[in-house]
CHARMM-style PDB file with segment names, atoms N, HN, CA, C and O in Angstrom:
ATOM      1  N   UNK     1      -1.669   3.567 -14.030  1.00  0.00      PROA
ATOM      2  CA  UNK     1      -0.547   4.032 -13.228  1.00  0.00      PROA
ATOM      3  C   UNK     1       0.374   2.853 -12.971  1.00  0.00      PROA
ATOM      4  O   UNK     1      -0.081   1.763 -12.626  1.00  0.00      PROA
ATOM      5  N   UNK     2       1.697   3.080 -13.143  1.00  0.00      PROA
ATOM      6  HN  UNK     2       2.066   3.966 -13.424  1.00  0.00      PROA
ATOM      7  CA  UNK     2       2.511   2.091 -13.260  1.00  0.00      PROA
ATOM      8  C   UNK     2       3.006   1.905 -11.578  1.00  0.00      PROA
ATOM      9  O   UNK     2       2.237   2.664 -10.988  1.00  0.00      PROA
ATOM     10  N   UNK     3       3.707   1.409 -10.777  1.00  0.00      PROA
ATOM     11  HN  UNK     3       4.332   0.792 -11.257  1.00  0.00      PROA
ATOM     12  CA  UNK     3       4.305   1.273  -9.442  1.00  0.00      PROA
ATOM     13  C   UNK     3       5.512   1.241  -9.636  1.00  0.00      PROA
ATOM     14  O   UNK     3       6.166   0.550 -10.417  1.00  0.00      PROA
ATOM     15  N   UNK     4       5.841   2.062  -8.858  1.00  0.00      PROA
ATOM     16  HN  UNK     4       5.309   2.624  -8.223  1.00  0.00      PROA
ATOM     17  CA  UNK     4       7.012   2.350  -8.856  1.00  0.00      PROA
ATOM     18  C   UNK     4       7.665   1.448  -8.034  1.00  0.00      PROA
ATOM     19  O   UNK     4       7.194   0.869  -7.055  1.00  0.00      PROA
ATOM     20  N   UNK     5       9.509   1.311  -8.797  1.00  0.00      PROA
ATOM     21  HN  UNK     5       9.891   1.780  -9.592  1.00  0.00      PROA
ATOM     22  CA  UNK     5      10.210   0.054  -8.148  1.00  0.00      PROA
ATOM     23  C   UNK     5      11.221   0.186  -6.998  1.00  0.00      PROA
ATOM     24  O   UNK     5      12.024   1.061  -7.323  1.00  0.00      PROA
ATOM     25  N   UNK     6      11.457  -0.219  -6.028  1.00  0.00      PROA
ATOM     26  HN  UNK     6      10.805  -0.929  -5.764  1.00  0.00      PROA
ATOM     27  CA  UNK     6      12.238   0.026  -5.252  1.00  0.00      PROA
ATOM     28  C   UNK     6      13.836  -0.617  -5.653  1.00  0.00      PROA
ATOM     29  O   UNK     6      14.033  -1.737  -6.125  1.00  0.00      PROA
ATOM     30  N   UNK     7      14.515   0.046  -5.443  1.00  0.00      PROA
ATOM     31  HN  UNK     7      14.355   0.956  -5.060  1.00  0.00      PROA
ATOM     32  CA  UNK     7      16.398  -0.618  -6.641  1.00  0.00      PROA
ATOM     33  C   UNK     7      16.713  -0.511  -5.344  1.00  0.00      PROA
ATOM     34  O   UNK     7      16.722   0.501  -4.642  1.00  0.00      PROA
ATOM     35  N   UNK     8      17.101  -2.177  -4.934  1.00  0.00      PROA
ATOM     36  HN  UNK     8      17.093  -2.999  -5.504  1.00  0.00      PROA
ATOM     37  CA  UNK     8      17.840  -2.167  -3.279  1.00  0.00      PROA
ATOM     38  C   UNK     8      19.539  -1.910  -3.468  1.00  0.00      PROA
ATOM     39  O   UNK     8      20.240  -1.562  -2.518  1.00  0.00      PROA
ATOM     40  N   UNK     9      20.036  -2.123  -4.747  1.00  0.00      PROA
ATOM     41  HN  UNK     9      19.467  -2.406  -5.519  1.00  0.00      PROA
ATOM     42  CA  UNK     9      21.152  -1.509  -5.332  1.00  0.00      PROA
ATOM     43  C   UNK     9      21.218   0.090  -5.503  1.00  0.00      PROA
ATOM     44  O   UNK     9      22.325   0.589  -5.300  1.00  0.00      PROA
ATOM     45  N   UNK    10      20.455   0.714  -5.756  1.00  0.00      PROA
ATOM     46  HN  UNK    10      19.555   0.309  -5.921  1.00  0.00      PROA
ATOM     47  CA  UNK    10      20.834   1.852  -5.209  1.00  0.00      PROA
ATOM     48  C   UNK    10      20.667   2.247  -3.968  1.00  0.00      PROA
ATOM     49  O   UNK    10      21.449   3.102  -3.553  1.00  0.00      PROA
ATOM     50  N   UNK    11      19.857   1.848  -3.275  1.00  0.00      PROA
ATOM     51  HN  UNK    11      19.222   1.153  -3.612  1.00  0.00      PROA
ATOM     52  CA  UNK    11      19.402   2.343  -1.966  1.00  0.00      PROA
ATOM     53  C   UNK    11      21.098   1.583  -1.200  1.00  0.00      PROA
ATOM     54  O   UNK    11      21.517   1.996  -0.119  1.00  0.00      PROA
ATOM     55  N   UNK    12      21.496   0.992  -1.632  1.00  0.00      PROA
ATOM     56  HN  UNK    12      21.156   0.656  -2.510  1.00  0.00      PROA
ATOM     57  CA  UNK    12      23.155   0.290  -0.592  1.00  0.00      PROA
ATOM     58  C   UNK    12      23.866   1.309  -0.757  1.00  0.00      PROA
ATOM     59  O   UNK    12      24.280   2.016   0.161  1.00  0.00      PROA
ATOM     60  N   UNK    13      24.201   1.586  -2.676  1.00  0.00      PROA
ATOM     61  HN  UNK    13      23.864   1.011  -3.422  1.00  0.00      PROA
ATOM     62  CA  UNK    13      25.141   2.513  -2.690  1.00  0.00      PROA
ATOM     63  C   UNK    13      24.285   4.187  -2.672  1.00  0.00      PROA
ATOM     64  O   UNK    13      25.066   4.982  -3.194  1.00  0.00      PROA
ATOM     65  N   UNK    14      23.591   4.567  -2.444  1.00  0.00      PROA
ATOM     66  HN  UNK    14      22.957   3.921  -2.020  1.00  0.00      PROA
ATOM     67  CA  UNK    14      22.903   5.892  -1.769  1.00  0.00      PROA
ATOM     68  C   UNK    14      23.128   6.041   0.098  1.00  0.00      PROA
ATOM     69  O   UNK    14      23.188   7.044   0.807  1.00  0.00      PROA
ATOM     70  N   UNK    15      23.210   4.546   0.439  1.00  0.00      PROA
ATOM     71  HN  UNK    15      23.161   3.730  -0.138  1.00  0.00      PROA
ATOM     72  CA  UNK    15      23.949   4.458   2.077  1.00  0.00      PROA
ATOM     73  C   UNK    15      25.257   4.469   2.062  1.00  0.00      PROA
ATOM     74  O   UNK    15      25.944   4.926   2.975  1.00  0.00      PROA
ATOM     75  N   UNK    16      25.613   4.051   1.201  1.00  0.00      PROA
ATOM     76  HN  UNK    16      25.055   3.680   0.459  1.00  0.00      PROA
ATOM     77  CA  UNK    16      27.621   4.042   1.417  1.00  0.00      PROA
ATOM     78  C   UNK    16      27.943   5.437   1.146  1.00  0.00      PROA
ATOM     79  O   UNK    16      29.123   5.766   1.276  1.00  0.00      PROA
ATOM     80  N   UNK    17      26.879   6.525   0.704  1.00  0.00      PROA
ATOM     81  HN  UNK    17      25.921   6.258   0.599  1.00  0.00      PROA
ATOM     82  CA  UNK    17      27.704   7.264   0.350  1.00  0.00      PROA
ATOM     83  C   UNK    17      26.884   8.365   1.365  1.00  0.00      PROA
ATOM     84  O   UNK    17      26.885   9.547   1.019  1.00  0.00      PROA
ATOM     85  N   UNK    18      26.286   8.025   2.438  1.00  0.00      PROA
ATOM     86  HN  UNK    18      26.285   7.065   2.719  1.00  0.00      PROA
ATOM     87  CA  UNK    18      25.635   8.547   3.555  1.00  0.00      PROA
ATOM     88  C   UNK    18      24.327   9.490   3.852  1.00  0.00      PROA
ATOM     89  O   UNK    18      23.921  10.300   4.685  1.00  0.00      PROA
ATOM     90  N   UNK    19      23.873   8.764   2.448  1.00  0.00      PROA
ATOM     91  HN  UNK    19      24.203   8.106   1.771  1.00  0.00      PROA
ATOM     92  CA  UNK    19      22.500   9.112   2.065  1.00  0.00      PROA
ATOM     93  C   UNK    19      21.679   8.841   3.619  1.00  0.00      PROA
ATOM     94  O   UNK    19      21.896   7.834   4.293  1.00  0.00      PROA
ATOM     95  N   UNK    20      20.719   9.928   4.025  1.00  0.00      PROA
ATOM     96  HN  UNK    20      20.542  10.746   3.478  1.00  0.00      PROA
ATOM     97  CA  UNK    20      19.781   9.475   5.009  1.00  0.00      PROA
ATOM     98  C   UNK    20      18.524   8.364   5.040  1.00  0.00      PROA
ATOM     99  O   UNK    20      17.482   8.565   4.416  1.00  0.00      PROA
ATOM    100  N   UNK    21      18.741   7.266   5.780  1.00  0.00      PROA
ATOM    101  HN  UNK    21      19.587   7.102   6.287  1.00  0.00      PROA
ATOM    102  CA  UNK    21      17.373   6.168   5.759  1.00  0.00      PROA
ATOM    103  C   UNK    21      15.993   6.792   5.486  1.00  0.00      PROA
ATOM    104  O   UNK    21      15.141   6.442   4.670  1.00  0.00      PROA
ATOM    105  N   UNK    22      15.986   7.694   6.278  1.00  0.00      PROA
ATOM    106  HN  UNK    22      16.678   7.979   6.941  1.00  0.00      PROA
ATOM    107  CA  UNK    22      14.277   8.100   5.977  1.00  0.00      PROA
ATOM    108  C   UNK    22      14.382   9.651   5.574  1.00  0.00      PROA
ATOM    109  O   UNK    22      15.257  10.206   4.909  1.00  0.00      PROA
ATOM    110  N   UNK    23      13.064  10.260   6.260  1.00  0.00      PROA
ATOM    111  HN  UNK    23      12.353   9.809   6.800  1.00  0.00      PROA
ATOM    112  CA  UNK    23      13.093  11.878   5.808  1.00  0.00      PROA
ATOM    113  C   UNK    23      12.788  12.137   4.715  1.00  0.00      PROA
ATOM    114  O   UNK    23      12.547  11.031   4.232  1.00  0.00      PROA
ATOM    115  N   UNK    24      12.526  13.318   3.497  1.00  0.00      PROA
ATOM    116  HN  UNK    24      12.722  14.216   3.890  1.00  0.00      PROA
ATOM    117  CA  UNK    24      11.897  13.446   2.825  1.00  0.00      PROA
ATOM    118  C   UNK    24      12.718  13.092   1.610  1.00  0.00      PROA
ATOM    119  O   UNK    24      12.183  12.759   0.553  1.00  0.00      PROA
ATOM    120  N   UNK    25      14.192  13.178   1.794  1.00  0.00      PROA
ATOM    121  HN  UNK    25      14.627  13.449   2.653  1.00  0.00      PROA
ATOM    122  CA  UNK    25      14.991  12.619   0.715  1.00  0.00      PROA
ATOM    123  C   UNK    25      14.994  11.064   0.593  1.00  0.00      PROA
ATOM    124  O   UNK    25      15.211  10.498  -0.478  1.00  0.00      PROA
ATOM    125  N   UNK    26      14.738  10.408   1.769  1.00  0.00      PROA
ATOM    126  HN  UNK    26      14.562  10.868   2.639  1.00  0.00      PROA
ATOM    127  CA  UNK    26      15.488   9.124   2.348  1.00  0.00      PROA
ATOM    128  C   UNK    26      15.395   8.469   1.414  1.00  0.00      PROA
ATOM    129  O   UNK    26      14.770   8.763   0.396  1.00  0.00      PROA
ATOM    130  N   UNK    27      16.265   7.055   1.708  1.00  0.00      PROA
ATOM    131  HN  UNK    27      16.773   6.816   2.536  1.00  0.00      PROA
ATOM    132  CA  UNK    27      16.449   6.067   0.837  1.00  0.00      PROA
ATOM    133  C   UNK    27      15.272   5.256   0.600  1.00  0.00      PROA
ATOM    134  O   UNK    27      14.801   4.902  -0.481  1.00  0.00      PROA
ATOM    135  N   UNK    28      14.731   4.934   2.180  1.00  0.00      PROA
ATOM    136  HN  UNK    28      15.113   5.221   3.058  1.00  0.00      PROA
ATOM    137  CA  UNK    28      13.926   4.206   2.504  1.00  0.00      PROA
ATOM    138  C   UNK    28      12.552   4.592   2.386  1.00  0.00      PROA
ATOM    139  O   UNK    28      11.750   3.664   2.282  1.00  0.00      PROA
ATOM    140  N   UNK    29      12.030   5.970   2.378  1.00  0.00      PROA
ATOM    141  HN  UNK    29      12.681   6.724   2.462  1.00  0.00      PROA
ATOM    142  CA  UNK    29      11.003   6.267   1.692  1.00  0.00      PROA
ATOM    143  C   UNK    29       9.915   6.565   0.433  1.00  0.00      PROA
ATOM    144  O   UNK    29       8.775   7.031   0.413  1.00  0.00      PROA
ATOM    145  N   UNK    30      10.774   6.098  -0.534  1.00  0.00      PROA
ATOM    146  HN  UNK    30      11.699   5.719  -0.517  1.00  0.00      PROA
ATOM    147  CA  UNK    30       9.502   5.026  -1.591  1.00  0.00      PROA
ATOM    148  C   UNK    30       9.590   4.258  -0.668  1.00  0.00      PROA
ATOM    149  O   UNK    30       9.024   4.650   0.353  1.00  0.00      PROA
ATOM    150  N   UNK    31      10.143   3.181  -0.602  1.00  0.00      PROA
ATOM    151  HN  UNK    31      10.603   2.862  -1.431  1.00  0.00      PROA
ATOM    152  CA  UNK    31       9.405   1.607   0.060  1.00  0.00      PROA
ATOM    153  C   UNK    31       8.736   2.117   0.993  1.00  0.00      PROA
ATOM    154  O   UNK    31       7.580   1.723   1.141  1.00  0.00      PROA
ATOM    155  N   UNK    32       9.144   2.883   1.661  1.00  0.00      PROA
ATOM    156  HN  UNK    32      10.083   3.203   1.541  1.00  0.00      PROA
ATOM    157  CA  UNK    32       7.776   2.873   2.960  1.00  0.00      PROA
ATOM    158  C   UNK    32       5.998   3.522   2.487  1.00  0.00      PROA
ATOM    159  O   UNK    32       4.849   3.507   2.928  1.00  0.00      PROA
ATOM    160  N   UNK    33       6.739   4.009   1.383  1.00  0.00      PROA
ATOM    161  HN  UNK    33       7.673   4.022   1.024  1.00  0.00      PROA
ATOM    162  CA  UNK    33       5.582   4.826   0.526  1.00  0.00      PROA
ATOM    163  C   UNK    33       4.803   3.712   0.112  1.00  0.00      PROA
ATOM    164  O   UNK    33       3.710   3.548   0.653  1.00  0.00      PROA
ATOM    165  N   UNK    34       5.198   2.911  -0.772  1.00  0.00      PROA
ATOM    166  HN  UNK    34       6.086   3.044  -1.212  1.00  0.00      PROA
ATOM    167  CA  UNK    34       5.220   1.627  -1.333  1.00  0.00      PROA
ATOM    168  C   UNK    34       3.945   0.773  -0.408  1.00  0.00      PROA
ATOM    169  O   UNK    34       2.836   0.355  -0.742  1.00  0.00      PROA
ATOM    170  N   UNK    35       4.664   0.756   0.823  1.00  0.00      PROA
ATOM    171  HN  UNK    35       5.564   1.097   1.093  1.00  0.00      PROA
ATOM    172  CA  UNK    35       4.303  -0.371   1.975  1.00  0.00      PROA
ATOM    173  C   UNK    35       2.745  -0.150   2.064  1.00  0.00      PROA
ATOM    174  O   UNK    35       1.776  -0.848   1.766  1.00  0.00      PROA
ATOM    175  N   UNK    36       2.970   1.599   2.802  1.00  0.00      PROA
ATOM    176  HN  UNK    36       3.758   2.166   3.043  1.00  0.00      PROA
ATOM    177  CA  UNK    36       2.039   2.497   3.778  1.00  0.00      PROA
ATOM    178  C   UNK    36       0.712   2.409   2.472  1.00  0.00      PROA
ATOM    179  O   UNK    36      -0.458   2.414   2.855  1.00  0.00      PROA
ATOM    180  N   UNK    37       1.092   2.316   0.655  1.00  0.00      PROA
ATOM    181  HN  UNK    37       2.042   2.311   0.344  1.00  0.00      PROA
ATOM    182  CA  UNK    37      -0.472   3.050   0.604  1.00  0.00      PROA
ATOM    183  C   UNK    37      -0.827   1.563  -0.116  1.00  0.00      PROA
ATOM    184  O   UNK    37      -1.859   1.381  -0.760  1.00  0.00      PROA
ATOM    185  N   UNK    38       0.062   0.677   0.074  1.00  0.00      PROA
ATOM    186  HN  UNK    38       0.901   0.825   0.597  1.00  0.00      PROA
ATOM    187  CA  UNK    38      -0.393  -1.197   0.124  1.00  0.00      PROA
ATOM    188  C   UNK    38      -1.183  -1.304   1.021  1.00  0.00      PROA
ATOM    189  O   UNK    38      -2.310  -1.012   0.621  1.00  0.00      PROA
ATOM    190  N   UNK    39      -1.156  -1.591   2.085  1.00  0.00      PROA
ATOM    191  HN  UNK    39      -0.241  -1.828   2.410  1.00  0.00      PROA
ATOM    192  CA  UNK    39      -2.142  -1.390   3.551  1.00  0.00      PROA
ATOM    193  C   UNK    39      -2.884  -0.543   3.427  1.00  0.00      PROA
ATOM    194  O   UNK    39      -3.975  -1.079   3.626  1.00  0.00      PROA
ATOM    195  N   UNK    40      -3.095   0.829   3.149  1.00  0.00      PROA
ATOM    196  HN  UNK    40      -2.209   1.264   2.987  1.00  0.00      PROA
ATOM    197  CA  UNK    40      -4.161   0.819   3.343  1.00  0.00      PROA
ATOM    198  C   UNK    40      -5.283   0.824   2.094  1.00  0.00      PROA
ATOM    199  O   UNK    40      -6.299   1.438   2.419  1.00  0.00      PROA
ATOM    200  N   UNK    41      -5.319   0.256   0.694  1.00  0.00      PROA
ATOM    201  HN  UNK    41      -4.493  -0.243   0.430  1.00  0.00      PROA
ATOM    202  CA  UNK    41      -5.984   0.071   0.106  1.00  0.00      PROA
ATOM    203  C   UNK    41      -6.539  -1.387   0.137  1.00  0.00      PROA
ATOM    204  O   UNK    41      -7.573  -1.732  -0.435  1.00  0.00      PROA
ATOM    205  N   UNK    42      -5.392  -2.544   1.181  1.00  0.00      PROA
ATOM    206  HN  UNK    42      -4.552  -2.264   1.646  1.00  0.00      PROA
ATOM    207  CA  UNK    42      -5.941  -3.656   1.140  1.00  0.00      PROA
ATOM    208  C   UNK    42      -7.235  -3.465   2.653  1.00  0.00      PROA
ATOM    209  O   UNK    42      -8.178  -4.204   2.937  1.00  0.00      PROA
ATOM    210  N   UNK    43      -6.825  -2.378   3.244  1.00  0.00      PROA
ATOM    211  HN  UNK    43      -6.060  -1.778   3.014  1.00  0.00      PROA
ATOM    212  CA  UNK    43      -7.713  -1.732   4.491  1.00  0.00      PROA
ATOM    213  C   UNK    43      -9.309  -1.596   3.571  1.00  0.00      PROA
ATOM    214  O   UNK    43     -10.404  -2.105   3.811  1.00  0.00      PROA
ATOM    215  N   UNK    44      -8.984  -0.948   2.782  1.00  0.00      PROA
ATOM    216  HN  UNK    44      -8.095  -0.534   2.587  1.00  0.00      PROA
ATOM    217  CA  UNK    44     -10.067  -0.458   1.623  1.00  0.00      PROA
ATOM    218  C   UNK    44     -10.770  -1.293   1.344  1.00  0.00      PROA
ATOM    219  O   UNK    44     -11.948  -1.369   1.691  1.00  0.00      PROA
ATOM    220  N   UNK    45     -10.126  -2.128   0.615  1.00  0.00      PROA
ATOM    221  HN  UNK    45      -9.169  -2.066   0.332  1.00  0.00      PROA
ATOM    222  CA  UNK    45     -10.514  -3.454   0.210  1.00  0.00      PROA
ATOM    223  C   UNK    45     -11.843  -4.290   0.953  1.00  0.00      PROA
ATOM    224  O   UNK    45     -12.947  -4.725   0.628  1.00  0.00      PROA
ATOM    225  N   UNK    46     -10.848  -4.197   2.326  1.00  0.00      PROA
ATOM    226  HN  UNK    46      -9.951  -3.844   2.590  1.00  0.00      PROA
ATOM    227  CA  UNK    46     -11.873  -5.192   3.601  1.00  0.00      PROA
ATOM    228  C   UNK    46     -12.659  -4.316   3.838  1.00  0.00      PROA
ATOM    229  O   UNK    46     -13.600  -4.795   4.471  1.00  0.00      PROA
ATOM    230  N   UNK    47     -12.800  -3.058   3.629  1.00  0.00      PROA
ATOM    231  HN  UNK    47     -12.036  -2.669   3.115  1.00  0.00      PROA
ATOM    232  CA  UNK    47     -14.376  -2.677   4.537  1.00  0.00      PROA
ATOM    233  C   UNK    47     -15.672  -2.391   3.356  1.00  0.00      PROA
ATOM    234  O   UNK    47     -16.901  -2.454   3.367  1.00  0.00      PROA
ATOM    235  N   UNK    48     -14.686  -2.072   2.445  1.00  0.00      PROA
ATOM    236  HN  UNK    48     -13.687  -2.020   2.436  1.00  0.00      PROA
ATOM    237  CA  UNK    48     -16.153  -2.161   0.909  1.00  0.00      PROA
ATOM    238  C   UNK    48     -16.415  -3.572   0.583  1.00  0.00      PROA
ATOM    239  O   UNK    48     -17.278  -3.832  -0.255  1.00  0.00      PROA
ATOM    240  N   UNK    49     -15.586  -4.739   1.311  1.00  0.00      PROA
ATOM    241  HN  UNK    49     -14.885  -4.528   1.992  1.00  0.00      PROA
ATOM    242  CA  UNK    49     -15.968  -5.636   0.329  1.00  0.00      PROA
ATOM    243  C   UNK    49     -17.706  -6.479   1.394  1.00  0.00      PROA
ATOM    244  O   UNK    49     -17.914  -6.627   2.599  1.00  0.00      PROA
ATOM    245  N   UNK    50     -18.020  -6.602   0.929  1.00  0.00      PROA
ATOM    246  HN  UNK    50     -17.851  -6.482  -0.049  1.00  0.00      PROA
ATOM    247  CA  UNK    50     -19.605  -7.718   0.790  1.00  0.00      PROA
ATOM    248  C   UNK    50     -19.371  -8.030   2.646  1.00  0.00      PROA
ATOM    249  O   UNK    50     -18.336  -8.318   3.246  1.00  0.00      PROA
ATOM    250  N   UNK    51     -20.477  -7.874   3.056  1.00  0.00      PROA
ATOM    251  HN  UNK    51     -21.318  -7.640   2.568  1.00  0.00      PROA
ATOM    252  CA  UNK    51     -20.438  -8.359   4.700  1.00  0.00      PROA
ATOM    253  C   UNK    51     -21.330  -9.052   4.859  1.00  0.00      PROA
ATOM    254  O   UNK    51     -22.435  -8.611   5.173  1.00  0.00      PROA
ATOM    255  N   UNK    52     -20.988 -10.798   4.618  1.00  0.00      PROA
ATOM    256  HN  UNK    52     -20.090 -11.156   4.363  1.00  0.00      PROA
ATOM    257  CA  UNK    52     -22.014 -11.472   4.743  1.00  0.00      PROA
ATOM    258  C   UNK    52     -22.268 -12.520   6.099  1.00  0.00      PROA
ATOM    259  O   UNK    52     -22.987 -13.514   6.212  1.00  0.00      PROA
ATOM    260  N   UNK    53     -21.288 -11.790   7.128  1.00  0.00      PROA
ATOM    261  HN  UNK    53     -20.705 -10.983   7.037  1.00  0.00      PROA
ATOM    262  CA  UNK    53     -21.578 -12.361   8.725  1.00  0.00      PROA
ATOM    263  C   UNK    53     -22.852 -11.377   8.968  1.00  0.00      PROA
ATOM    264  O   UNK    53     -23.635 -12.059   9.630  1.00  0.00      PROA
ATOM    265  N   UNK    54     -23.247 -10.502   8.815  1.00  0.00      PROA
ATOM    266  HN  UNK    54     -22.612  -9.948   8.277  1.00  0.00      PROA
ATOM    267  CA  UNK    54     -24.607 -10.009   9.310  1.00  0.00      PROA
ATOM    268  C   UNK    54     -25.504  -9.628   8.640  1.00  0.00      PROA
ATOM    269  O   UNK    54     -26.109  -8.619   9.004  1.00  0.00      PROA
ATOM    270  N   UNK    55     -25.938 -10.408   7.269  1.00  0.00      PROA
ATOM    271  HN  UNK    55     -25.447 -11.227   6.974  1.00  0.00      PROA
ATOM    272  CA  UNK    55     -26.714 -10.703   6.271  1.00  0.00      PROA
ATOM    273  C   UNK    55     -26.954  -9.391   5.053  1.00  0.00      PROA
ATOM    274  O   UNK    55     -27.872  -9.301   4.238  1.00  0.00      PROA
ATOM    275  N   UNK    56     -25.847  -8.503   5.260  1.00  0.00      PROA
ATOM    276  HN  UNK    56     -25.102  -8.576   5.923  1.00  0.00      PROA
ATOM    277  CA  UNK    56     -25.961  -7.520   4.335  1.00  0.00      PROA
ATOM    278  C   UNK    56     -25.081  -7.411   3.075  1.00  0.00      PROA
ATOM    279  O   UNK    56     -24.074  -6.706   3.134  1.00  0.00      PROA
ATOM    280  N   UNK    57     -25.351  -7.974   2.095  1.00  0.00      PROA
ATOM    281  HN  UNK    57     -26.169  -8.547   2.048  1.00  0.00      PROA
ATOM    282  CA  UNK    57     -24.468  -8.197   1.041  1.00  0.00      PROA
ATOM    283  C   UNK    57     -24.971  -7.410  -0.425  1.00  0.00      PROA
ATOM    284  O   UNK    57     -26.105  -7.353  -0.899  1.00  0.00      PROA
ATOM    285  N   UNK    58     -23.939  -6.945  -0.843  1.00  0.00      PROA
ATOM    286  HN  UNK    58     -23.017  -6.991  -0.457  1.00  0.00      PROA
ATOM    287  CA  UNK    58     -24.619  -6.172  -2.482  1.00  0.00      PROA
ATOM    288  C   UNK    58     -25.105  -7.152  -3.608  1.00  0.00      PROA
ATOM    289  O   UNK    58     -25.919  -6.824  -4.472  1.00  0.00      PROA
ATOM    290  N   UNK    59     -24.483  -8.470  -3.502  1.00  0.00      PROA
ATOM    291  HN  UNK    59     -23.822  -8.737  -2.800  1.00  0.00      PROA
ATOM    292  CA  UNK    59     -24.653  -9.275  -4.452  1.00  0.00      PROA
ATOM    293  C   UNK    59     -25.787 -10.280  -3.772  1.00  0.00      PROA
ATOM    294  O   UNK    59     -25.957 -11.346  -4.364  1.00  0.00      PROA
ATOM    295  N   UNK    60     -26.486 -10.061  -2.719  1.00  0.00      PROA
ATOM    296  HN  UNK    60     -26.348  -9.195  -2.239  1.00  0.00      PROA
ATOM    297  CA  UNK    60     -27.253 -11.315  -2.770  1.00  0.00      PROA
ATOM    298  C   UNK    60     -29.092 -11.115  -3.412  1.00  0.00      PROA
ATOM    299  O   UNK    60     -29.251  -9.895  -3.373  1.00  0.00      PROA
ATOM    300  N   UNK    61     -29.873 -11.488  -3.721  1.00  0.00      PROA
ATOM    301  HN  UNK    61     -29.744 -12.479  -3.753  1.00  0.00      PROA
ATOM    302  CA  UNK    61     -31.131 -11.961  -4.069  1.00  0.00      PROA
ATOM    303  C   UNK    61     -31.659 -10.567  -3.866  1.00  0.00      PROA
ATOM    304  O   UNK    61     -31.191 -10.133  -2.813  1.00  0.00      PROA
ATOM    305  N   UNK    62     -32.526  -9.605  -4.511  1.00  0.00      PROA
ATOM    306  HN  UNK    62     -32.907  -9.957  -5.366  1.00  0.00      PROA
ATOM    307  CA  UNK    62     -33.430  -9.022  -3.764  1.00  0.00      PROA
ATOM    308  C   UNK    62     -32.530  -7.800  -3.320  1.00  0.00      PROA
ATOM    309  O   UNK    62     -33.044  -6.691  -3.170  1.00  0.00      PROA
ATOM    310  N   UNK    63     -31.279  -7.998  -3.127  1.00  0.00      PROA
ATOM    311  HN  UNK    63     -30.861  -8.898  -3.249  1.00  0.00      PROA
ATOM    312  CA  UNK    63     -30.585  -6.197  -2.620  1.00  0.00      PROA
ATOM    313  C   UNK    63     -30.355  -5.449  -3.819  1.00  0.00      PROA
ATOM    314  O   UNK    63     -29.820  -5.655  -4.908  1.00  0.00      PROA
ATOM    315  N   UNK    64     -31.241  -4.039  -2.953  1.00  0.00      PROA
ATOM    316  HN  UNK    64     -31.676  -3.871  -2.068  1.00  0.00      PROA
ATOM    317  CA  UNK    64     -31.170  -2.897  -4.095  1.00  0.00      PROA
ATOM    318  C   UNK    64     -29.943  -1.978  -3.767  1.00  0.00      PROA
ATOM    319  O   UNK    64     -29.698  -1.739  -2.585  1.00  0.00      PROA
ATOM    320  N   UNK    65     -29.258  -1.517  -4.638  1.00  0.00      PROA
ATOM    321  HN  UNK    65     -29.456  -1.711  -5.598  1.00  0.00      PROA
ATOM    322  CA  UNK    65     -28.085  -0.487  -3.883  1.00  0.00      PROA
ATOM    323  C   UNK    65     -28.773   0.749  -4.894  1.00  0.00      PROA
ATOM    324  OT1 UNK    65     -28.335   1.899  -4.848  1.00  0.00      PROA
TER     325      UNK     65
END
């Protein structure tokens, strides 16, 4: 899946011509789209990854998953 790009050149001239900031058309919603599912896969990220402050880790010696 490719990511999609945010064109801050169109999003100026989509405002000059009184395009709405947000809402389901908005200018600004890819990027917020963009932002919102950045966070929370780096959210993702931190809670699957290895927790080795309280000795439970997938990669260490001896753990079976």
């Amino acid at each position: 899946m490719t990511a999609p790009t945010f064109d801050i050149n169109a999003a100026i001239q989509a405002l000059c011509e009184g395009q709405d900031l947000t809402g389901k058309d908005g200018i600004l919603t890819p990027l917020i789209k963009k932002l919102t599912e950045a966070a929370l896969n780096a959210e993702l990220v931190g809670h699957l990854a290895p927790n080795r402050k309280n000795g439970y880790c997938f990669d260490s010696p001896g753990a079976s998953i």
